[in-house]
C-alpha positions in Angstrom: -25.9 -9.9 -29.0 -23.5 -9.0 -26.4 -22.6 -11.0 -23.2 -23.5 -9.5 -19.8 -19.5 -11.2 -19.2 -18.4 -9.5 -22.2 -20.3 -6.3 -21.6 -18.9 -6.0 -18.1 -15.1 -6.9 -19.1 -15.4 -4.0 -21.5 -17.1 -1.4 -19.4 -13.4 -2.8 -17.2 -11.4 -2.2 -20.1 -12.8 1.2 -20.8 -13.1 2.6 -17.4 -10.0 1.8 -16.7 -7.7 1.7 -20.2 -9.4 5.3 -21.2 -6.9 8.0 -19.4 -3.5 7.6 -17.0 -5.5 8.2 -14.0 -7.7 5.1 -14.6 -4.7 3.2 -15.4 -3.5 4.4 -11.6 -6.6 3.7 -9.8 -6.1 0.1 -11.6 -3.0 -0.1 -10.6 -3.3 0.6 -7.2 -6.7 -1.2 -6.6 -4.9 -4.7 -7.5 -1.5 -3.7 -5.6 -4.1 -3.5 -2.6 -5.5 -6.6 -3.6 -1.7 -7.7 -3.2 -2.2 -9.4 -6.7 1.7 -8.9 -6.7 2.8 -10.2 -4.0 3.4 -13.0 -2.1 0.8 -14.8 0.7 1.4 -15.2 3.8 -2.0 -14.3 6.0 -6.0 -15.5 5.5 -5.9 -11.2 4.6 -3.5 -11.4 1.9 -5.2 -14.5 0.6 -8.8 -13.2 0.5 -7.2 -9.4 -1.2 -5.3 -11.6 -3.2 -8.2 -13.2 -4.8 -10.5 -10.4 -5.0 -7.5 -9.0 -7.2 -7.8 -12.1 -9.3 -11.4 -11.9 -9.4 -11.2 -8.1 -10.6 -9.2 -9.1 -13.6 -11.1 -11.9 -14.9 -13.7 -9.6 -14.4 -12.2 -7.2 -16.6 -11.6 -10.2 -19.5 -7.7 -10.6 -18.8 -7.7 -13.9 -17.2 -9.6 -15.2 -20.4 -7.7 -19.3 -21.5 -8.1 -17.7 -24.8 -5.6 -14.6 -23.1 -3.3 -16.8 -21.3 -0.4 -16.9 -24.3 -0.6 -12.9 -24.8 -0.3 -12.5 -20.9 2.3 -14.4 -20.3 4.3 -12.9 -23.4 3.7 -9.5 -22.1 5.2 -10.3 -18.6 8.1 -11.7 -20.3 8.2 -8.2 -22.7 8.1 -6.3 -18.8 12.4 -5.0 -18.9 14.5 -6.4 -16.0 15.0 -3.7 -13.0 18.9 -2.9 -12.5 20.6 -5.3 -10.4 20.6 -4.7 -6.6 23.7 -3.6 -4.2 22.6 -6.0 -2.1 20.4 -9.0 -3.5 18.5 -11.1 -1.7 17.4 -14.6 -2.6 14.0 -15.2 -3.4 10.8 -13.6 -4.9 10.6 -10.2 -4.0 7.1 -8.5 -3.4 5.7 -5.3 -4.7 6.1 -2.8 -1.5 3.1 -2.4 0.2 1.0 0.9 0.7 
């Protein structure tokens, strides 16, 4: 028998995995959830974590999942190198 945790990360997976436009309302829901970026106000801390929260929800965030997630962001190309580089972490541009 099937988890409700399971059940629920998979009905994530589907919804979301299943055509391009799920994959951009994804996408966009956890760039709102400034899952990308940096925090610096109680806001961006409380989006921030609802963005985590959405993808353990989805089955992601799993210790079992940790390896493969961190290989993937590694297997995620460099962008070209600035004109004009800045030090530091760079965020994701906001909406």
């Amino acid at each position: 028998m099937k988890s409700t945790k399971r059940g629920l990360a998979e009905k994530y997976h589907d919804l979301f995995s299943s055509s391009q436009d799920g994959i951009d309302v994804w996408e966009d829901l956890l760039t709102r959830c400034r899952l990308y970026e940096t925090i610096d106000t109680e806001e961006d801390r409380i989006r921030h974590n609802l963005g985590i929260e959405l993808v353990i929800t989805a089955g992601i965030y799993e210790e079992s999942n940790m390896r493969q997630v961190t290989r993937n962001l590694l297997n995620i190309p460099l962008p070209p190198p600035r004109d004009n580089p800045e030090p530091g972490p760079r965020d994701v541009k906001r909406l």
